[in-house]
N, C-alpha and C positions, 0 to 999 in steps of 0.2 A: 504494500500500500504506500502511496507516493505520499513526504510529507506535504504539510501546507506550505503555501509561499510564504516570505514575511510578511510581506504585508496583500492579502487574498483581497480579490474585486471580484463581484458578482453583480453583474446589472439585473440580476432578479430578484437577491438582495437588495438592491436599491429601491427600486422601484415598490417592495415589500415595507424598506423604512418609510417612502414616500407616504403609503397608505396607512400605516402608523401612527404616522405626522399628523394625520388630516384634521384629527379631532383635537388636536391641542394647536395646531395652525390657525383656524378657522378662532378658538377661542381666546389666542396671543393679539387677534386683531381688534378685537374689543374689550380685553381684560387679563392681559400675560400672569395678572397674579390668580387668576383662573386656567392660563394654558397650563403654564411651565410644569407645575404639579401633574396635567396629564401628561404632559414629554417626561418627566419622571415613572409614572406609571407603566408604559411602554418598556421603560427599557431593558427588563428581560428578556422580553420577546426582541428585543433590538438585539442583544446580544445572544440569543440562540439563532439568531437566522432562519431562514428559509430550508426549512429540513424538507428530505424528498419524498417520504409518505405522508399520507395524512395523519395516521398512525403515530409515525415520528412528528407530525408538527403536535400531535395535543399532548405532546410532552410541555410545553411550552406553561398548558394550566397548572400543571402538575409544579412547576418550576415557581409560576405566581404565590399558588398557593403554600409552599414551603418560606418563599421570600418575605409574603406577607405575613404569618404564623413568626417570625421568627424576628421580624419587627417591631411586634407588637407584642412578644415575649420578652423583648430586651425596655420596651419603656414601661411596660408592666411593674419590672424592678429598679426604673433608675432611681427613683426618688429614695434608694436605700442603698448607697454606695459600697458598702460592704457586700452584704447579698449579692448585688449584682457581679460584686470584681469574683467574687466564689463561684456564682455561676456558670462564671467566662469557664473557668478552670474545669468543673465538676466536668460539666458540657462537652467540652471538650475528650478528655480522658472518656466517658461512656462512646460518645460516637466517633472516637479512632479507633473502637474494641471492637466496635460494630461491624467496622469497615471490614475485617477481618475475616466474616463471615459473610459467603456470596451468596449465599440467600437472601442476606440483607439488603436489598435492592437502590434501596432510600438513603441506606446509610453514606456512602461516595456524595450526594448532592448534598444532604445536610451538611457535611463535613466541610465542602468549597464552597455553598452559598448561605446555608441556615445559619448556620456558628459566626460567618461576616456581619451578614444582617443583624442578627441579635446584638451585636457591637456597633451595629450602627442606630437600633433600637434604642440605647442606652441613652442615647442626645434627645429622644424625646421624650414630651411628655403622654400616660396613657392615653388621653384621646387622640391627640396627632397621630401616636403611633398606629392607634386601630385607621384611623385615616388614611395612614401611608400605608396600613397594610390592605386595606382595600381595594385602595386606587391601583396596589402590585397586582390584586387579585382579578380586577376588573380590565387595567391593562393590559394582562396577558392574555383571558377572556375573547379583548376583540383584537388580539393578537390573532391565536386561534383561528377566530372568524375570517380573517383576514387573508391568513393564510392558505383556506381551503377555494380562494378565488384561482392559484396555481393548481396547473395538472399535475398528476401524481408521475413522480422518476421511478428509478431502480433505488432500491434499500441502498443507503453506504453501508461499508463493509462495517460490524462495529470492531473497536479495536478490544484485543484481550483486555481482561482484567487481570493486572497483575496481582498474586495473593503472596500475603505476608503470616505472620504468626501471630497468634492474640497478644502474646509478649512486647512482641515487634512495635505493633501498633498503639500498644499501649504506653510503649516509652514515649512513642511519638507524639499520643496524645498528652502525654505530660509535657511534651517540648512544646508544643504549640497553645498548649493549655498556659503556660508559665507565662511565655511571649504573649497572649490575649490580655491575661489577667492585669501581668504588668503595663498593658497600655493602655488599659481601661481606669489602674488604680491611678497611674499618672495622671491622665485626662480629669479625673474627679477632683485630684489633688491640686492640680494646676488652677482650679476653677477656671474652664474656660467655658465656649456655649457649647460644642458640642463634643465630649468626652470620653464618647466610644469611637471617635474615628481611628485615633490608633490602633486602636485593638480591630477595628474592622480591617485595616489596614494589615496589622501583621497576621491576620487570619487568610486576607485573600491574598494572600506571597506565597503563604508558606506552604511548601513542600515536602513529600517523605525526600524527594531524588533531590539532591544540594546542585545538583547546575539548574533543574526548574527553577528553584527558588532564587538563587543569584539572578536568574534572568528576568524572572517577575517581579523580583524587588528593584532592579533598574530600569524596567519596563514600567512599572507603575509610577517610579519616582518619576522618570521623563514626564511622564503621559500626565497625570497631575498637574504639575509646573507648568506647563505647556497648558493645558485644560484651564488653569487657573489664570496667566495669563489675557487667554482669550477674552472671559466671564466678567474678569476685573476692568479690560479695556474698552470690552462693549459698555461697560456700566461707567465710566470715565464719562465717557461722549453722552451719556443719558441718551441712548438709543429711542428712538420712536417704536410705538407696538407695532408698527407691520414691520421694520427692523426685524425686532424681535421672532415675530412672528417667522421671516425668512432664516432668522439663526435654527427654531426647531428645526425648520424643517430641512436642512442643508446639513444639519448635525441627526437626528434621525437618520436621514435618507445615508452619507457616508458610514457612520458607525454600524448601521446594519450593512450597507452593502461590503466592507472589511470585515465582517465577524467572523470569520474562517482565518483570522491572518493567526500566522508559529506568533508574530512581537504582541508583546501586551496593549494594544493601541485604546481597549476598546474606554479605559478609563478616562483617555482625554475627551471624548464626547461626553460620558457621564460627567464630570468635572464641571465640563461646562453648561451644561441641564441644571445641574444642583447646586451650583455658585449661582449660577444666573438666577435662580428661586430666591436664593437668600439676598440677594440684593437687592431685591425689589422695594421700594419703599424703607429703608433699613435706617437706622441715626448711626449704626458704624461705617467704618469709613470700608472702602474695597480694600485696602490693603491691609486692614485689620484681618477682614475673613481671606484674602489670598494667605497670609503669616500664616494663619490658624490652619487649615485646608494642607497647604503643603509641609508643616512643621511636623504637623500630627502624622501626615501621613509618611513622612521622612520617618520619625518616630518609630515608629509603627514597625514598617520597614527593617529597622536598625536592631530591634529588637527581638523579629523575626529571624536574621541572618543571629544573632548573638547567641539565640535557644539554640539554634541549628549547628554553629561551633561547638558546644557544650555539648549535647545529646548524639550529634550522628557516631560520634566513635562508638557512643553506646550503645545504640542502635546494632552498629556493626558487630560488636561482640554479643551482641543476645543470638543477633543472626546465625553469626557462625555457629553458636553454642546449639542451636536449635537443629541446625545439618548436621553436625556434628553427633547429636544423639541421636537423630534418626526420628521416622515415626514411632 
């Protein structure tokens, strides 16, 4: 199986983010602090792409609805910073155990998207977050819908699942559990506005394989920065709503049509969806929340690769020990 390019163009993709777009486009031209939140909503399904059964596109609900659940698990406990930094942890450890077992089907996406999200839950408050986790659940929804306007291709091939030892993964999930926790307690400790992003941050880097992870944590740093950038410069110029309204949908439309690329791209679209939200109307300054945005997620990051120094040689010695005894 051939891998992906760095950076993957699909005009059917695109044309799939277009349709995406529509309903937060149409509402940027009359009230961006009513679009942006649906360009937010979307962007699961922005980032799953255009899959080739229909089959494989309603994976895409299935994706909403773990995003949104784990949203709204995380602002459930923010208002109780202890709890919450424990949770990162516990969370963590039970579903890298999980992973372990291939029947556990669910367990692989909680592990890359549920356990982020719940760290990104932690910045809000419970109703936002049931907000934000609706609008995950509703955008993916007419994701779905959306989807089924393409004709159905050939299955991709899936790729193996690689399996580990419950040992294995369980170190792992202390490595990434440790790295979560700590960026979550930071953020609380910092008093900033939004406290889980590190932690969502070193959750969506981290890796069992150490070059994934090195490359998704420079991947995401670029893409960030870059993303931040953007959100911050359009908000400089105080853009006009149909501005605005063309920024969804040129970001939409691109960030779907790349979601196939190997490089981490797809965070500098989100960045600038979810920068762009927060600035709306705001008494702080852009470069307050650009600081915030990129520090955390540097953070984040930083603390990611540091579990991963610490843990892989352990890792590696459980391994062996584990071929080494045999079944």
């Amino acid at each position: 199986m051939d891998s992906p390019r760095p950076i993957a163009w699909s005009w059917r993709n695109v044309a799939h983010g277009v349709l995406l777009a529509l309903p937060a486009v149409v509402a940027c031209v009359f009230d961006p602090s009513l679009g942006l939140p649906l360009a937010v909503g979307v962007l699961p399904a922005a980032a799953l792409g255009l899959r080739s059964t229909r089959r494989e596109r309603a994976l895409v609900i299935l994706v909403g609805v773990v995003a949104g659940a784990s949203i709204f698990l995380g602002s459930v406990v923010a208002g109780r910073a202890v709890l919450a930094v424990l949770m990162v942890f516990v969370l963590c450890v039970v579903v890298a155990a999980m992973t372990a077992d291939p029947s556990r089907r669910l367990a692989p996406l909680m592990q890359m998207l549920g356990l982020p999200l719940y760290g990104a839950g932690l910045s809000e408050s419970s109703w936002t977050g049931l907000a934000a986790g609706l609008l995950m659940v509703a955008g993916s929804v007419y994701g779905w819908l959306v989807s089924l306007a393409w004709t159905e291709g050939e299955r991709a091939p899936r790729p193996p699942r690689v399996s580990a030892s419950r040992t294995t993964m369980l170190v792992y999930g202390v490595q990434i559990g440790l790295a979560g926790a700590a960026g979550a307690a930071l953020g609380f400790a910092f008093g900033v506005d939004h406290p889980g992003w590190a932690c969502t941050a070193a959750l969506l880097v981290s890796r069992p394989d150490r070059r994934q992870l090195d490359a998704r944590g420079w991947g995401r740093g670029a893409s960030v920065v870059l993303g931040a950038v953007v959100a911050c410069t359009i908000a400089a110029f105080s853009a006009s709503d149909p501005v605005i309204a063309v920024l969804v949908l040129v970001t939409l439309a691109v960030g779907t049509g790349t979601s196939g690329s190997r490089w981490y791209v797809f965070p500098f679209f989100s960045t600038v969806l979810v920068l762009s939200m927060l600035l709306l109307d705001e008494t702080e300054s852009a470069s307050h929340w650009f600081l915030e945005r990129v520090g955390l997620t540097l953070l984040g990051v930083a603390l990611a690769l540091v579990a991963a120094w610490i843990f892989t040689p352990i890792r590696q010695r459980v391994r062996a020990a584990s071929v080494a005894a045999g079944p």
